[in-house]
DRENDOFI-717496 format. One line per 4 residues: their letters; for each residue x, y, z of C-alpha. Coordinates in nm, 2 decimals. Layout:
N
a	X Y Z  ...
***
This chain:
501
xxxx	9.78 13.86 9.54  10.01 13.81 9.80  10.39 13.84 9.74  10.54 13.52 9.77
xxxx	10.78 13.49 10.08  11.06 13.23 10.18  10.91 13.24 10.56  10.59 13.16 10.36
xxxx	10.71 12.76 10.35  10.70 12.52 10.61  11.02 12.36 10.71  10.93 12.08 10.54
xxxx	10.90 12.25 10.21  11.22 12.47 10.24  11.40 12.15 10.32  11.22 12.00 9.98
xxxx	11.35 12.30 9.81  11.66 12.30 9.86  11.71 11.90 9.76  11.53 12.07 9.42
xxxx	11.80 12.31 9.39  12.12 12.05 9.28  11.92 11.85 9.00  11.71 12.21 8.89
xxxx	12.05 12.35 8.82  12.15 12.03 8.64  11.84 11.98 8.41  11.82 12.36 8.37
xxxx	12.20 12.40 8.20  12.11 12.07 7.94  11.73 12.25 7.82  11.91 12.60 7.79
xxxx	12.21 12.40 7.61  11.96 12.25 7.38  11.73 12.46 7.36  11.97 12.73 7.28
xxxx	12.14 12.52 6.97  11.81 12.55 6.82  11.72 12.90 6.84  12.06 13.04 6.90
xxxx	12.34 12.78 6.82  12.64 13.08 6.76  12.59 13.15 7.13  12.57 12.79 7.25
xxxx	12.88 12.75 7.06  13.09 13.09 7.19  13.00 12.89 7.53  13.11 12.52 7.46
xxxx	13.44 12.68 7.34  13.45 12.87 7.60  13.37 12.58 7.85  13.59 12.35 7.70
xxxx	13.88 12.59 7.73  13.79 12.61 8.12  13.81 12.23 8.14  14.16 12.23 7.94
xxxx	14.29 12.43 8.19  14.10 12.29 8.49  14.24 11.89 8.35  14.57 12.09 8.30
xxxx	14.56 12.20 8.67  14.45 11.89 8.82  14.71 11.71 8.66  14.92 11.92 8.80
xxxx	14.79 11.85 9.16  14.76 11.51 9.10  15.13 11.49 8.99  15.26 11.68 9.36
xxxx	15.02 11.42 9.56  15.17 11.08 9.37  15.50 11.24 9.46  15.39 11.34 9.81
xxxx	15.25 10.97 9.85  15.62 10.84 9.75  15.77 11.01 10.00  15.54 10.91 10.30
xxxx	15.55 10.54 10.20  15.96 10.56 10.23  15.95 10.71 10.53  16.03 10.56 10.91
xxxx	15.70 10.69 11.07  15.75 10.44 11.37  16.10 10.64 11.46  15.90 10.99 11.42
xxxx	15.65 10.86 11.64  15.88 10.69 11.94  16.02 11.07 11.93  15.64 11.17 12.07
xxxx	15.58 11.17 12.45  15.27 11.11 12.38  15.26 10.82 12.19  15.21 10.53 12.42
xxxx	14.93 10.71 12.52  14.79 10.70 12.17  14.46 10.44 12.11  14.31 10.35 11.77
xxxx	13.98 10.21 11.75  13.93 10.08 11.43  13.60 10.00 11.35  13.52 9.73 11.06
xxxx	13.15 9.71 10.95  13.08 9.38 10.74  12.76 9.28 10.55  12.74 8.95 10.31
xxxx	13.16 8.97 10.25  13.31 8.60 10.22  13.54 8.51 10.53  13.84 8.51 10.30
xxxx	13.79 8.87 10.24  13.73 8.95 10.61  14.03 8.75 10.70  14.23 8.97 10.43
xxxx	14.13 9.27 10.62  14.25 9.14 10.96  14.56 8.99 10.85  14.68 9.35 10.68
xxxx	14.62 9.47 11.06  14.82 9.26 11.20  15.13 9.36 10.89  15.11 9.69 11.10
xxxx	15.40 9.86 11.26  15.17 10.01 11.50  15.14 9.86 11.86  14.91 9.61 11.84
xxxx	14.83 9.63 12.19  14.75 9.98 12.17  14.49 9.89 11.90  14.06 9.80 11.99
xxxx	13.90 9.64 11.69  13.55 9.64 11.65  13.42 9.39 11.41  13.08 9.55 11.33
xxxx	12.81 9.27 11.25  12.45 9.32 11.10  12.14 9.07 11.23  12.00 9.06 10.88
xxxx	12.36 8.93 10.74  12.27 8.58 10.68  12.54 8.48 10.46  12.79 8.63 10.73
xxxx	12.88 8.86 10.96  12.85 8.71 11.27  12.90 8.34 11.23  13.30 8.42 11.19
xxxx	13.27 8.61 11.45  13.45 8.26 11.67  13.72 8.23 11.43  13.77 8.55 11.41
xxxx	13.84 8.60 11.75  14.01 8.29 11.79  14.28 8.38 11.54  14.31 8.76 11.63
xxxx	14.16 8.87 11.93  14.46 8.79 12.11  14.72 9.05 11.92  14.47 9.37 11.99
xxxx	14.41 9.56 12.36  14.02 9.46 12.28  13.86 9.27 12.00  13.43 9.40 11.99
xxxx	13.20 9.16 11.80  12.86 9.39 11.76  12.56 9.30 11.60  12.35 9.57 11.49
xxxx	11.94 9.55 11.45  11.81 9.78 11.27  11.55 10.01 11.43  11.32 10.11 11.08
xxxx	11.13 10.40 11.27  11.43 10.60 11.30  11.73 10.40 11.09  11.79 10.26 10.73
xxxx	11.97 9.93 10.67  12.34 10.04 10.60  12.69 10.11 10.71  12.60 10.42 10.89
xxxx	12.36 10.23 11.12  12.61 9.99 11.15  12.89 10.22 11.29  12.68 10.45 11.45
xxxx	12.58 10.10 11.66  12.93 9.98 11.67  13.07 10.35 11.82  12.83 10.33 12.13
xxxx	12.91 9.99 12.25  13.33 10.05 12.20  13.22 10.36 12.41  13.09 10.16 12.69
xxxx	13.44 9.94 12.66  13.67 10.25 12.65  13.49 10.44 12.97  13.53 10.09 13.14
xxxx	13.88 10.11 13.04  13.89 10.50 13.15  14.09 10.56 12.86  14.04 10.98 12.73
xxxx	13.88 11.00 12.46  14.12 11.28 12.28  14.43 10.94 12.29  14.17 10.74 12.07
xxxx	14.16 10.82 11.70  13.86 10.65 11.48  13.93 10.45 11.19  13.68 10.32 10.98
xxxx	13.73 10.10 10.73  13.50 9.89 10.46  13.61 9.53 10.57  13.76 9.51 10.22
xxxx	14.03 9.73 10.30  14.40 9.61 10.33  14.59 9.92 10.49  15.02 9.94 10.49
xxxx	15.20 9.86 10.74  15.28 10.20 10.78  14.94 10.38 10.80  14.87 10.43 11.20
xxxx	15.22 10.49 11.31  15.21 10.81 10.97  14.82 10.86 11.14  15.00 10.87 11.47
xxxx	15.24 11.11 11.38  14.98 11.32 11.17  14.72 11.34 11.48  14.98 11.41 11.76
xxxx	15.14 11.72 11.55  14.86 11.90 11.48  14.76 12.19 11.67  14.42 12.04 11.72
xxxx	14.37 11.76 11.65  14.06 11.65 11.79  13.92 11.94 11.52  14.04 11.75 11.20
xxxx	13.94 11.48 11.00  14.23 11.25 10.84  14.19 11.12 10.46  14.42 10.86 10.31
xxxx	14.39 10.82 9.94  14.19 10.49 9.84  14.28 10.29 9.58  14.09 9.99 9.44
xxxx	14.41 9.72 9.42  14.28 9.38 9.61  14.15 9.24 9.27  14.21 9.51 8.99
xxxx	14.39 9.25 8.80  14.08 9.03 8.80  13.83 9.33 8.71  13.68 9.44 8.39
xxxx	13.87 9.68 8.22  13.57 9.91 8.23  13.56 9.88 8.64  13.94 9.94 8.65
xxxx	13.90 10.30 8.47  13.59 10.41 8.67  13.84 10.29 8.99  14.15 10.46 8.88
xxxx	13.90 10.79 8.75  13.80 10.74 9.17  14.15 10.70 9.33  14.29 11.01 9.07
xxxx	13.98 11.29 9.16  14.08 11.21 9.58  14.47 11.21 9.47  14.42 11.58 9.30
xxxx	14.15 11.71 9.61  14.47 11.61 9.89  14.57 11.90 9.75  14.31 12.19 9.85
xxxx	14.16 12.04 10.20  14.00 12.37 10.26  13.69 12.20 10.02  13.75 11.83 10.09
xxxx	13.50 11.64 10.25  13.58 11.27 10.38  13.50 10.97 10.17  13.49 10.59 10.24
xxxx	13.78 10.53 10.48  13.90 10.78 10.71  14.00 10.90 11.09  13.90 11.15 11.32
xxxx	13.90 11.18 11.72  13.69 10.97 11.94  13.66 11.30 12.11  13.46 11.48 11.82
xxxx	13.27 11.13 11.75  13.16 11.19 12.08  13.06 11.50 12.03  12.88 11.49 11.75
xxxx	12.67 11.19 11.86  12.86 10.97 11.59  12.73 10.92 11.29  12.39 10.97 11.12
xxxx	12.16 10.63 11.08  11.93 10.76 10.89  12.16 10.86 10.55  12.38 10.69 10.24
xxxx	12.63 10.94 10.26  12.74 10.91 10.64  13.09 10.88 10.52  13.11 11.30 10.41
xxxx	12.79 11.39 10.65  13.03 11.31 10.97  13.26 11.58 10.85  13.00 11.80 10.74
xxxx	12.82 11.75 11.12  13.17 11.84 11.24  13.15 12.14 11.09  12.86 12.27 11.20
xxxx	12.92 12.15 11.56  13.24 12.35 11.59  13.09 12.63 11.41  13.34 12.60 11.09
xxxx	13.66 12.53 11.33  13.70 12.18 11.21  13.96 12.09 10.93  14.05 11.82 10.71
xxxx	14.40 11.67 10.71  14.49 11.49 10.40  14.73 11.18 10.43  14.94 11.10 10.12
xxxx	14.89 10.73 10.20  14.70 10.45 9.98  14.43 10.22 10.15  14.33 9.95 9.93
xxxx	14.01 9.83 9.87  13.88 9.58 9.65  13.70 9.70 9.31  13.34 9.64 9.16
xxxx	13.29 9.19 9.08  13.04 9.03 9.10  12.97 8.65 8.91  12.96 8.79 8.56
xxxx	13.02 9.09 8.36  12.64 9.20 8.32  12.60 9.18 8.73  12.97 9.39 8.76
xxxx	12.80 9.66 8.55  12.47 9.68 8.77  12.72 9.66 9.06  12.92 9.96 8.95
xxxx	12.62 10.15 8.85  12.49 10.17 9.18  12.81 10.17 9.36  12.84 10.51 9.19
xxxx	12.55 10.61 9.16  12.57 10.62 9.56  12.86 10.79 9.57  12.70 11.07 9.36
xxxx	12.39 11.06 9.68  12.67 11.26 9.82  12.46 11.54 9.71  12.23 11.52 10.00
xxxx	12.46 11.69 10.20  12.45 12.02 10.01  12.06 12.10 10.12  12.20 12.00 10.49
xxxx	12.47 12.19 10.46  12.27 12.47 10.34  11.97 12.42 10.59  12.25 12.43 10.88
xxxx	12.51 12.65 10.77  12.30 12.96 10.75  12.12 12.91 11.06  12.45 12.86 11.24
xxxx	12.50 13.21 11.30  12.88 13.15 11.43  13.03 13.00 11.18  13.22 13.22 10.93
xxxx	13.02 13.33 10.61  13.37 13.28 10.40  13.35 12.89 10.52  12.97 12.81 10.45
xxxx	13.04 12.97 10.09  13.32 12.82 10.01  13.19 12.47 10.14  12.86 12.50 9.98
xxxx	13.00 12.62 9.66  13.25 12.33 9.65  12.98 12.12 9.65  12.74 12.24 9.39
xxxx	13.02 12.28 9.13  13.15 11.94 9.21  12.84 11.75 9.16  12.74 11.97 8.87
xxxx	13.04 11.93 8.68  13.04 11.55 8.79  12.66 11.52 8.63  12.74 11.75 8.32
xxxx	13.11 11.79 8.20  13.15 11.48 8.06  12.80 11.50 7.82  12.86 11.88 7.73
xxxx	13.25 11.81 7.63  13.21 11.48 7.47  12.81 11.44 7.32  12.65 11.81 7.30
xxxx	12.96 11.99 7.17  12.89 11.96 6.84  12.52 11.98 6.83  12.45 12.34 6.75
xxxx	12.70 12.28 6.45  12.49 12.07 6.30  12.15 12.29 6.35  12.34 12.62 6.26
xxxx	12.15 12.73 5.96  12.39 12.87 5.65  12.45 13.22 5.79  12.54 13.10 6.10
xxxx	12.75 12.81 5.95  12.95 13.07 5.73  13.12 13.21 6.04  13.46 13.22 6.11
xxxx	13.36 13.09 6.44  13.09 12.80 6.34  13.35 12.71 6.03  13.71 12.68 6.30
xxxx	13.50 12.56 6.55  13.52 12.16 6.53  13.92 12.21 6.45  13.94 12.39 6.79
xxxx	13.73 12.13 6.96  13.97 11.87 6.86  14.29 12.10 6.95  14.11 12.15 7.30
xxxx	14.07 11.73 7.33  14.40 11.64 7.17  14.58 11.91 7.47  14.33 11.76 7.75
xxxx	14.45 11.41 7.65  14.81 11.48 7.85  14.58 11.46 8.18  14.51 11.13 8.02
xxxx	14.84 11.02 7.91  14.95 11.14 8.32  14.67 10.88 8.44  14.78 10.61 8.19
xxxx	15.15 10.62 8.34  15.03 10.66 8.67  14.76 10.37 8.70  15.10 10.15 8.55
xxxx	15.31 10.24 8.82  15.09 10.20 9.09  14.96 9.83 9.03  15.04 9.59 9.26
xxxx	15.23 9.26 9.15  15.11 9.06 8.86  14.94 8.72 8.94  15.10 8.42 8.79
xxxx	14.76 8.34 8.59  14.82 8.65 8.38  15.01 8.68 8.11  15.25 9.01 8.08
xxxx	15.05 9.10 7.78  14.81 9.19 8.04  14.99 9.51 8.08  14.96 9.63 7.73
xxxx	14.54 9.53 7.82  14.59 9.80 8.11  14.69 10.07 7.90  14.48 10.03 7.65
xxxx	14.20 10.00 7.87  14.19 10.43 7.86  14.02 10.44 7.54  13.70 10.32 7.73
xxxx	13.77 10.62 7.94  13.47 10.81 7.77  13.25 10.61 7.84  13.27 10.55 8.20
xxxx	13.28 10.94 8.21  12.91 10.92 8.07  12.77 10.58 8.17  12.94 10.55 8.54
xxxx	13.01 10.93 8.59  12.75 11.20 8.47  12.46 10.94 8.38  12.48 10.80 8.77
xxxx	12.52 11.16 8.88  12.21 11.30 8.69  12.03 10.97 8.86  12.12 11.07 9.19
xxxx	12.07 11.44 9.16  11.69 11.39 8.97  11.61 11.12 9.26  11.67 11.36 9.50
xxxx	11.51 11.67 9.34  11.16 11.45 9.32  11.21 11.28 9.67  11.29 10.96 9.54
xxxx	11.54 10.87 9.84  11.79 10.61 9.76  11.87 10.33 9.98  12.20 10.17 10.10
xxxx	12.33 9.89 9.81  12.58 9.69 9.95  12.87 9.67 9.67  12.93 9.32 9.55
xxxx	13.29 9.23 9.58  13.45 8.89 9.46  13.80 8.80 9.41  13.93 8.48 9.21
x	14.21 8.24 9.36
***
């Protein structure tokens, strides 16, 4: 019989191996968890000791993190960035294109959006805004396009209405089509204009997202000091604020949980990838050939295709600056569930990058072996953990307890165990008292139509916080991981967003 060979596969079937990998690994550590407590529960339960321990510690650490970043984010928001940046010779020179892709939103939304634009502190004038339309938007997108224009166009060195159709043979309907349509025609604009692409820094923002006024001139600032900046991505933290008084408590935990994981990864960019708004260079945009058309995640990939184009010399530069966004609502509470559900569950399709990153890292023979390893490991513990954690700490924990037979059960270890379970949780739960205190002080103002009972709502809100761990954290992970290990390729869902007057 012939030995069996990795050169044996076609490229298609490597590929199709590697998207196996992420959800094998998954479904492999819950059968040899269970599995295990069946035939050898006194090992499975040396390990969920051990692997609680790891999380204490891990929560304990991220807490920390997540702590120096709130602090961090303080500091930037008291600071006069528009002073640093008048102190820069190069800053009249400096261009942001800011691209805003829109599918089905309301015109009040939209409208919210612009007018948080205009709050800026950043030359307008100095400022193209491409409003980033679909053809299949029927509800929207380009029939405000007048009154858009109308009201803003004016205040901004260029004002873009596109209109993407999609192209099925080579495209899926989403926002990376969108922008990756949107980026060529603001090309044709800025040659016109002969304005260098390494001046022009990239925004992209979900047209739900209200920025502060002090977010380009601190992007400014950011982008003109670094050594290279055309090789860096910039990440602001989002923050899910527009309507979290409006949202289900559930929604407002599985935000915060969101806003809290980027708040504690600002602090080790060497693993970071971007996520949902962000900036980078026009230059590297360019160079790249913008972003992918034919993917969910295009919000990470671009960083990832960085990578690979500058053979690992491409970094990510966190910015301790909120962008808010509005969170998961749609007409009632059963639709706000579905919503957030596949809202995350597309943020866990993230993990199609790690068989492209896998694929490309290893045939780039430039790039250093530390960075593919560390970037490639980053990921597959991150959406592990993200698909397992949460079930292992809080549902199979206690399992091979119960199916320990009597000589296991008379062990020291089997008979402390549950009373060190429930030290281990009760220690974790400061990470949890740190979020509680946190998500207080970063709310924005009350609306008049609540009561200030609503506060004591919001903090009592936390004890839900297991079950968005397992309903709208590993279960969505687990859904995205297993779709992708049997080829079951998700599409783009368009998040339903509402807010009440």
């Amino acid at each position: 019989m012939r030995r069996f060979h990795w050169f044996y596969l076609s490229q298609y079937q490597a590929y199709r191996a590697l998207e196996i990998l992420p959800g094998a690994i998954v479904w492999s550590t819950f059968i040899v968890a269970i599995g295990l407590s069946f035939v050898r529960p006194l090992w499975v339960i040396y390990y969920i000791l051990l692997f609680d321990l790891y999380w204490l510690l891990k929560i304990l650490y991220l807490s920390y993190f997540q702590l120096i970043t709130f602090i961090r984010m303080k500091k930037v928001m008291r600071t006069d960035w528009l002073a640093k940046c008048q102190t820069l010779k190069n800053f009249q020179k400096t261009i942001h294109l800011i691209i805003l892709p829109t599918f089905g939103e309301s015109l009040e939304v939209i409208q919210g959006c612009f007018d948080s634009l205009l709050n800026s502190e950043f030359p307008l004038k100095q400022c193209i805004v491409v409003y980033a339309t679909e053809k299949a938007d029927a509800k929207g997108g380009k029939k405000y396009a007048t009154t858009l224009e109308k009201k803003f166009a004016h205040h901004f060195f260029g004002f873009l209405t596109t209109e993407h159709t999609l192209n099925p043979q080579e495209e899926i309907q989403g926002k990376g089509s969108n922008i990756h349509d949107a980026g060529i025609k603001a090309r044709t604009f800025i040659d016109r204009h002969q304005i260098p692409y390494e001046d022009i820094i990239v925004s992209v923002f979900d047209i739900d997202t209200q920025i502060p006024k002090q977010y380009f001139t601190y992007l400014t600032y950011m982008y003109r000091t670094q050594p290279h900046p055309t090789r860096a991505s910039y990440q602001p933290i989002p923050v899910f604020h527009n309507n979290i008084w409006d949202a289900p408590a559930i929604v407002r935990v599985a935000s915060y949980g969101t806003t809290f994981w980027m708040m504690t990864e600002q602090t080790r960019p060497e693993k970071l990838l971007t996520f949902s708004s962000h900036s980078m260079s026009f230059r590297a945009l360019v160079d790249i050939g913008f972003w992918r058309r034919d993917i969910v995640s295009e919000d990470s990939r671009v960083f990832v295709q960085c990578l690979i184009e500058y053979e690992g010399n491409y970094s990510m530069v966190p910015m301790h600056i909120p962008v808010s966004m509005d969170s998961v609502l749609s007409e009632n509470w059963w639709k706000t569930l579905k919503t957030l559900y596949q809202q995350q569950r597309r943020w866990a399709w993230g993990v199609e990058n790690i068989p492209y990153m896998i694929w490309n890292f290893f045939s780039n023979k430039a790039m250093p072996l530390k960075i593919k390893i560390r970037y490639i490991f980053a990921q597959l513990e991150g959406m592990h953990a993200w698909a397992t954690a949460p079930i292992l700490i809080l549902l199979l924990g206690y399992l091979p307890l119960r199916l320990a037979d009597d000589a296991v059960q008379s062990t020291i270890i089997a008979q402390n165990a549950p009373s060190i379970l429930q030290w281990l949780m009760r220690i974790s739960s400061i990470g949890l008292l740190l979020s509680v205190a946190m998500s207080t002080v970063l709310l924005p103002p009350r609306p008049k139509r609540y009561k200030k009972t609503k506060y004591l709502i919001m903090i009592v809100q936390w004890l839900l916080l297991p079950i968005s761990l397992i309903c709208f954290g590993s279960v969505c992970a687990i859904d995205a991981q297993t779709r992708l290990m049997f080829g079951k390729y998700l599409g783009f869902h368009v998040t339903k967003k509402t807010r009440k007057i």
